[in-house]
C-alpha positions as a Python dict, from the first residue, in 0.01 Angstrom:
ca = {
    (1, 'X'): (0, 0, 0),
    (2, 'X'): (144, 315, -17),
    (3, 'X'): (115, 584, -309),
    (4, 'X'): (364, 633, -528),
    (5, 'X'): (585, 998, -499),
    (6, 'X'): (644, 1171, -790),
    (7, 'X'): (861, 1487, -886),
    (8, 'X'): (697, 1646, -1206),
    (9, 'X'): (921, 1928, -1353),
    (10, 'X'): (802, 2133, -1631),
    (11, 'X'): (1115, 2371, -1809),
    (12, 'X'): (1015, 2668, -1871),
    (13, 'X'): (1340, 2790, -2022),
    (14, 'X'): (1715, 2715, -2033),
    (15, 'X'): (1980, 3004, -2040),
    (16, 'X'): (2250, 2820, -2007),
    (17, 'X'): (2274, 2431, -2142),
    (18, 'X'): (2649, 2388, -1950),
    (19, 'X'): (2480, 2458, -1620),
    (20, 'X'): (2182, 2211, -1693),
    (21, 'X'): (2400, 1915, -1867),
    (22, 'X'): (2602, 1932, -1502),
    (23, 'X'): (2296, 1972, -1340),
    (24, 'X'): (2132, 1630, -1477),
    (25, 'X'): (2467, 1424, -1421),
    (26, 'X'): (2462, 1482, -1050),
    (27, 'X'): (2069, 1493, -976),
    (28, 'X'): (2051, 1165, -1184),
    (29, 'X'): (2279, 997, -932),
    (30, 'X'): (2174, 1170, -610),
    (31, 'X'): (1807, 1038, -725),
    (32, 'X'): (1879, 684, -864),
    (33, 'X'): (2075, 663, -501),
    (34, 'X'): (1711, 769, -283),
    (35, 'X'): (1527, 489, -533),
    (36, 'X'): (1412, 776, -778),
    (37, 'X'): (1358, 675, -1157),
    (38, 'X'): (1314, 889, -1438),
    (39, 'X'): (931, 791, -1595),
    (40, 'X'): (938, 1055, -1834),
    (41, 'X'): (1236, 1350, -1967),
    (42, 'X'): (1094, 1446, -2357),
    (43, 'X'): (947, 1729, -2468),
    (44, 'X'): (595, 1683, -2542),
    (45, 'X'): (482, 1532, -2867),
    (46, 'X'): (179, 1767, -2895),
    (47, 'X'): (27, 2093, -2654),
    (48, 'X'): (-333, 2125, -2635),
    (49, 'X'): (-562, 2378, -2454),
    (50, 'X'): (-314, 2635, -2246),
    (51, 'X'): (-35, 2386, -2304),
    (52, 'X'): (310, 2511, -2356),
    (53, 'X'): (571, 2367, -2569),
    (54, 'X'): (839, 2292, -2301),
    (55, 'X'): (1047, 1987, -2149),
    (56, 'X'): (883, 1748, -1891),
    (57, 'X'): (1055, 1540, -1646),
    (58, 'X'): (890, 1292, -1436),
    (59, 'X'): (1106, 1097, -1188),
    (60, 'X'): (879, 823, -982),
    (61, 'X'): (958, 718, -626),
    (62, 'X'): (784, 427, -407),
    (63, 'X'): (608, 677, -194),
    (64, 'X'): (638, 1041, -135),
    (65, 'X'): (800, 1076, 198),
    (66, 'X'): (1090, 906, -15),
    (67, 'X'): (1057, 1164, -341),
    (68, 'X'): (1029, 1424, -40),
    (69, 'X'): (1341, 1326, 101),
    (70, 'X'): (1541, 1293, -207),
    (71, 'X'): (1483, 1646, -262),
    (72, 'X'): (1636, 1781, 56),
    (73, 'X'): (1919, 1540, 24),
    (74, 'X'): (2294, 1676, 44),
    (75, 'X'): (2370, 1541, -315),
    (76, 'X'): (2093, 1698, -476),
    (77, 'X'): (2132, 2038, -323),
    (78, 'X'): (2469, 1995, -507),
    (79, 'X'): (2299, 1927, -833),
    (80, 'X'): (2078, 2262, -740),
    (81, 'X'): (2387, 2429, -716),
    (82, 'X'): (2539, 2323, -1041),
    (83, 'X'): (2176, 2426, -1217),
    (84, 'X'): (2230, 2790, -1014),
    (85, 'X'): (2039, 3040, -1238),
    (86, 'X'): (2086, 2858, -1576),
    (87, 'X'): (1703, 2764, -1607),
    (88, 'X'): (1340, 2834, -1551),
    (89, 'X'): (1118, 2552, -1434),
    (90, 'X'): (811, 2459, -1239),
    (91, 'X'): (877, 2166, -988),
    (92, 'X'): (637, 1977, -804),
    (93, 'X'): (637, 1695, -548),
    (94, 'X'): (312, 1502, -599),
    (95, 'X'): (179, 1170, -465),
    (96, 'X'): (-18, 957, -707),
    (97, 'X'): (-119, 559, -752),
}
């Protein structure tokens, strides 16, 4: 069986909301298209240790060739567009269980 993919953003900041709202409208449907679904988009109810108080997204994917591949899709490189310079985040593609 093959490990689950998993795209784990944290924001760091948002300078401009407009850019980000147009930016989750299109990357939702470019990702629920590849099989992507969104585990996890709240900002945390408690930071611990070096934790910082941002927003976490987690979008799961049946393995991570496919998380992998939604990335570099056309769609979502139109979503990236849309998002331009309007935040700061960490993103990761990860496998898990």
């Amino acid at each position: 069986m093959a490990k689950k993919g998993y795209w784990v953003v944290c924001y760091k900041s948002v300078k401009d909301p407009a850019a980000l709202a147009e930016y989750k409208k299109l990357a939702a449907v470019s990702v629920e298209a590849k099989g992507g679904r969104a585990i996890v988009a709240a900002d945390p109810a408690r930071v611990h240790e070096s934790g910082i108080n941002q927003q976490v997204v987690i979008v799961e994917f049946d393995d991570v060739q496919k998380a992998i591949a939604a990335y570099e899709t056309d769609s979502y490189k139109q979503a990236l567009r849309a998002l331009g310079n309007g935040v700061e985040r960490d993103f990761r593609i990860i496998e898990g269980r």
